[in-house]
C-alpha positions in Angstrom: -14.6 -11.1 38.7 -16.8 -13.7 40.2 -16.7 -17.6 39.3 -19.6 -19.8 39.3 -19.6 -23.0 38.9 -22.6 -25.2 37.5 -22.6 -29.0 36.8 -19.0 -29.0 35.0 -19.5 -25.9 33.6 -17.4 -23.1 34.6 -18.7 -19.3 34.3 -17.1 -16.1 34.6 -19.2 -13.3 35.8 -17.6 -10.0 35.7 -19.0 -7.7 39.1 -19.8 -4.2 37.9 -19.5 -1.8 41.2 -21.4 0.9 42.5 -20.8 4.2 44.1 -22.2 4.7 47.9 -22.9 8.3 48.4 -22.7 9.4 52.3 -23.2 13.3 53.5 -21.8 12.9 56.7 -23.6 14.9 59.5 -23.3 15.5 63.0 -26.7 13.2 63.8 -27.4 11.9 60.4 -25.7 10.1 57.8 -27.3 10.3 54.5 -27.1 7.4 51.6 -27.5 7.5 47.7 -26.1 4.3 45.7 -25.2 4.8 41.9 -26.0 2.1 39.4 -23.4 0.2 37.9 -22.8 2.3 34.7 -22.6 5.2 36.7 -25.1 7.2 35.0 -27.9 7.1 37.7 -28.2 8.1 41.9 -30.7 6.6 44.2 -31.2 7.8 47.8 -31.5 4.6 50.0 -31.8 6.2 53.4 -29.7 8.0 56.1 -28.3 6.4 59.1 -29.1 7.9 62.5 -25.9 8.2 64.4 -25.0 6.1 67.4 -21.8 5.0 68.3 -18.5 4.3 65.4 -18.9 0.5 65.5 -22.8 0.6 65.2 -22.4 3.0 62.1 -19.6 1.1 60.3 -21.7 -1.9 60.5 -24.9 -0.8 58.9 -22.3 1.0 56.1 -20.5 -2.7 56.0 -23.9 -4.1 55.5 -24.6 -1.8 52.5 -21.3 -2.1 51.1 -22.1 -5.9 50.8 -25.6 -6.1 50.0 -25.0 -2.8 46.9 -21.5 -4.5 45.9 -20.2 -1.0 46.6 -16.8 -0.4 44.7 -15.7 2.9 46.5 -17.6 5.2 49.1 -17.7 9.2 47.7 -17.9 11.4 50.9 -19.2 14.9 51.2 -16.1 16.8 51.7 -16.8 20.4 53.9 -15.3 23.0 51.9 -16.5 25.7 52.8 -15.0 28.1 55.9 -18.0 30.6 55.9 -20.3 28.1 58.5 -20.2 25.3 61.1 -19.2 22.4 59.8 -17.0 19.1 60.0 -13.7 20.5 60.1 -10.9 19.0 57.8 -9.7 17.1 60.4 -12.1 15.4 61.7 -13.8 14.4 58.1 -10.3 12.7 57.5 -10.8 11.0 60.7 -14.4 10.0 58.7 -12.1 8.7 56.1 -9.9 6.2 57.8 -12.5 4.9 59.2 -14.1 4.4 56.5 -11.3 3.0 54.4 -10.8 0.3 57.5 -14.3 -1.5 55.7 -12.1 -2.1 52.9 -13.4 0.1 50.1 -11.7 3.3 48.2 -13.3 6.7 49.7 -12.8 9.6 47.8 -13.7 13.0 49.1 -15.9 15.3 47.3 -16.4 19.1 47.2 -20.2 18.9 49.4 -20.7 23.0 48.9 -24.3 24.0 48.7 -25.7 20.2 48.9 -27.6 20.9 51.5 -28.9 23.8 50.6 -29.4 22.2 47.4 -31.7 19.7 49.4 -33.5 22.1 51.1 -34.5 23.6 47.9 -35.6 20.4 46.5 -37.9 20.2 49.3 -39.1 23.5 49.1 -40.3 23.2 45.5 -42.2 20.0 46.3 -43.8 20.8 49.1 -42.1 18.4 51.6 -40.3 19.9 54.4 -39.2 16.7 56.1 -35.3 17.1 58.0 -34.6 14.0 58.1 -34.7 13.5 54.2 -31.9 16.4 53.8 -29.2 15.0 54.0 -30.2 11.6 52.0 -30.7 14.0 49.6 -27.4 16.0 49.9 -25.8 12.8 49.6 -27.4 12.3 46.1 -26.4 16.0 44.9 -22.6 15.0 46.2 -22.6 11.7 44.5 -24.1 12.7 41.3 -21.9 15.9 40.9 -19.0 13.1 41.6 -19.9 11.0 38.8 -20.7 13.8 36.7 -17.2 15.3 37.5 -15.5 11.6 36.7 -17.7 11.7 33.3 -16.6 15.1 32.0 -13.1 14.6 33.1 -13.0 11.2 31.4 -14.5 12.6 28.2 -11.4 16.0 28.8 -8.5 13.4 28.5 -9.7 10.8 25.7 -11.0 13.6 23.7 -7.0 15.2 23.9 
Protein backbone atom coordinates (compact mmCIF):
# COMPACT_ATOMS: atom_id res chain seq x y z
CA UNK A 1 0.00 0.00 0.00
CA UNK A 2 1.05 3.48 -0.67
CA UNK A 3 0.02 6.60 1.48
CA UNK A 4 -0.55 9.95 0.24
CA UNK A 5 -1.02 12.63 1.89
CA UNK A 6 -2.93 15.87 0.71
CA UNK A 7 -3.74 19.07 2.70
CA UNK A 8 -4.98 17.10 6.01
CA UNK A 9 -6.26 14.50 4.23
CA UNK A 10 -4.85 11.16 4.36
CA UNK A 11 -5.27 8.52 1.30
CA UNK A 12 -4.65 5.02 1.06
CA UNK A 13 -3.72 3.81 -2.32
CA UNK A 14 -3.40 0.20 -2.70
CA UNK A 15 -0.30 -0.68 -5.51
CA UNK A 16 -1.47 -3.44 -7.85
CA UNK A 17 1.88 -5.24 -9.24
CA UNK A 18 2.89 -6.43 -12.42
CA UNK A 19 4.70 -9.46 -13.85
CA UNK A 20 8.21 -8.65 -15.78
CA UNK A 21 8.73 -11.33 -18.29
CA UNK A 22 12.58 -11.97 -19.18
CA UNK A 23 13.79 -14.87 -21.82
CA UNK A 24 17.22 -14.89 -20.88
CA UNK A 25 19.66 -15.41 -23.84
CA UNK A 26 23.22 -15.66 -24.28
CA UNK A 27 23.33 -11.85 -26.11
CA UNK A 28 19.88 -10.79 -25.61
CA UNK A 29 17.53 -10.40 -22.83
CA UNK A 30 13.99 -10.21 -23.88
CA UNK A 31 11.15 -8.13 -21.79
CA UNK A 32 7.18 -8.47 -21.67
CA UNK A 33 5.38 -6.60 -18.58
CA UNK A 34 1.76 -7.96 -17.59
CA UNK A 35 -0.87 -5.50 -16.57
CA UNK A 36 -1.96 -5.41 -13.16
CA UNK A 37 -4.95 -7.85 -13.32
CA UNK A 38 -2.84 -10.16 -14.89
CA UNK A 39 -4.93 -10.91 -17.82
CA UNK A 40 -2.75 -9.02 -20.53
CA UNK A 41 1.33 -9.28 -21.86
CA UNK A 42 3.17 -6.45 -23.47
CA UNK A 43 6.68 -6.79 -24.99
CA UNK A 44 8.69 -3.68 -23.85
CA UNK A 45 12.04 -4.50 -25.48
CA UNK A 46 15.06 -6.77 -24.87
CA UNK A 47 18.24 -5.80 -23.29
CA UNK A 48 21.50 -6.28 -25.23
CA UNK A 49 23.95 -7.93 -22.95
CA UNK A 50 26.96 -6.29 -21.44
CA UNK A 51 28.40 -6.84 -18.37
CA UNK A 52 26.02 -8.18 -14.80
CA UNK A 53 25.97 -4.70 -13.17
CA UNK A 54 25.01 -2.97 -16.46
CA UNK A 55 22.08 -5.52 -16.99
CA UNK A 56 20.80 -5.54 -13.37
CA UNK A 57 20.50 -1.81 -13.65
CA UNK A 58 18.46 -1.39 -16.68
CA UNK A 59 16.17 -4.55 -15.12
CA UNK A 60 16.21 -2.26 -11.64
CA UNK A 61 15.11 0.58 -13.70
CA UNK A 62 12.12 -1.38 -15.08
CA UNK A 63 11.29 -3.03 -11.92
CA UNK A 64 10.77 0.68 -10.56
CA UNK A 65 9.42 2.52 -13.40
CA UNK A 66 6.57 -0.95 -14.12
CA UNK A 67 6.08 -1.37 -10.18
CA UNK A 68 7.13 -5.00 -10.95
CA UNK A 69 5.86 -7.38 -8.18
CA UNK A 70 7.95 -10.60 -9.17
CA UNK A 71 10.22 -11.25 -12.34
CA UNK A 72 8.95 -14.84 -14.25
CA UNK A 73 12.15 -16.22 -15.98
CA UNK A 74 12.30 -18.60 -18.95
CA UNK A 75 13.38 -21.67 -17.41
CA UNK A 76 15.51 -24.17 -20.18
CA UNK A 77 13.87 -27.39 -19.92
CA UNK A 78 14.66 -28.96 -22.42
CA UNK A 79 18.03 -31.41 -22.89
CA UNK A 80 17.54 -32.01 -26.70
CA UNK A 81 19.71 -28.47 -27.64
CA UNK A 82 22.20 -25.83 -26.47
CA UNK A 83 20.96 -24.00 -24.02
CA UNK A 84 21.50 -22.25 -20.40
CA UNK A 85 22.13 -25.10 -18.33
CA UNK A 86 20.35 -25.51 -14.93
CA UNK A 87 23.08 -24.15 -13.29
CA UNK A 88 23.82 -21.42 -14.61
CA UNK A 89 19.96 -20.05 -15.08
CA UNK A 90 19.98 -20.44 -11.08
CA UNK A 91 23.00 -18.39 -11.14
CA UNK A 92 20.37 -15.95 -13.33
CA UNK A 93 18.15 -16.22 -10.41
CA UNK A 94 20.13 -15.09 -7.45
CA UNK A 95 21.00 -12.49 -9.17
CA UNK A 96 18.04 -11.52 -9.90
CA UNK A 97 16.48 -12.01 -6.60
CA UNK A 98 19.47 -9.60 -5.14
CA UNK A 99 17.04 -6.46 -6.96
CA UNK A 100 14.63 -7.36 -4.43
CA UNK A 101 11.74 -8.96 -6.26
CA UNK A 102 10.32 -12.78 -6.28
CA UNK A 103 11.56 -14.73 -9.52
CA UNK A 104 9.88 -17.62 -10.33
CA UNK A 105 11.13 -19.92 -13.02
CA UNK A 106 9.04 -21.01 -15.85
CA UNK A 107 8.96 -24.03 -18.28
CA UNK A 108 10.43 -21.72 -21.62
CA UNK A 109 10.04 -25.00 -24.10
CA UNK A 110 9.19 -24.07 -27.66
CA UNK A 111 9.10 -20.06 -26.94
CA UNK A 112 11.32 -19.44 -29.18
CA UNK A 113 10.28 -21.35 -31.74
CA UNK A 114 7.05 -20.08 -30.87
CA UNK A 115 8.47 -16.57 -31.76
CA UNK A 116 9.93 -17.50 -34.77
CA UNK A 117 6.69 -18.69 -35.94
CA UNK A 118 5.03 -15.52 -35.07
CA UNK A 119 7.36 -13.87 -37.29
CA UNK A 120 7.09 -16.15 -39.96
CA UNK A 121 3.29 -15.61 -40.36
CA UNK A 122 3.66 -11.92 -40.43
CA UNK A 123 6.14 -11.44 -42.56
CA UNK A 124 8.81 -9.96 -40.19
CA UNK A 125 11.94 -11.77 -39.82
CA UNK A 126 13.76 -9.45 -37.51
CA UNK A 127 16.27 -11.56 -34.67
CA UNK A 128 16.36 -9.20 -32.45
CA UNK A 129 12.54 -9.18 -31.69
CA UNK A 130 12.71 -13.18 -30.84
CA UNK A 131 13.35 -13.26 -27.82
CA UNK A 132 11.08 -10.08 -26.71
CA UNK A 133 8.68 -12.17 -27.97
CA UNK A 134 9.60 -15.48 -26.32
CA UNK A 135 9.55 -13.60 -23.28
CA UNK A 136 5.81 -12.75 -23.93
CA UNK A 137 4.86 -16.56 -24.83
CA UNK A 138 6.75 -17.50 -21.24
CA UNK A 139 5.06 -14.85 -19.26
CA UNK A 140 1.64 -15.33 -20.63
CA UNK A 141 1.69 -19.23 -20.40
CA UNK A 142 2.77 -18.18 -16.59
CA UNK A 143 -0.19 -16.29 -15.89
CA UNK A 144 -2.31 -18.51 -17.73
CA UNK A 145 -0.86 -21.47 -15.69
CA UNK A 146 -1.42 -19.24 -12.24
CA UNK A 147 -5.18 -18.60 -13.71
CA UNK A 148 -6.16 -22.23 -14.33
CA UNK A 149 -4.51 -23.39 -11.27
CA UNK A 150 -6.21 -20.78 -9.14
CA UNK A 151 -9.64 -21.60 -10.71
CA UNK A 152 -8.34 -25.97 -9.98
CA UNK A 153 -8.25 -25.30 -6.17
CA UNK A 154 -11.27 -22.74 -5.47
CA UNK A 155 -13.37 -24.71 -7.68
CA UNK A 156 -12.51 -28.14 -5.18
Amino acid sequence: MQLLQSASKIFIREVILRYLGIDWGISHLGLSISDPNEKFVFPIGSITRTRWEEDLAKIRQIIKEKDVGAIVLGNPLRTDVVSASPKSIQRVKRKLESLGVDVILFDERYSSKEALKIQEILGKKDKSKVHEIASSIILKSFLEHKANTKKTVNDS
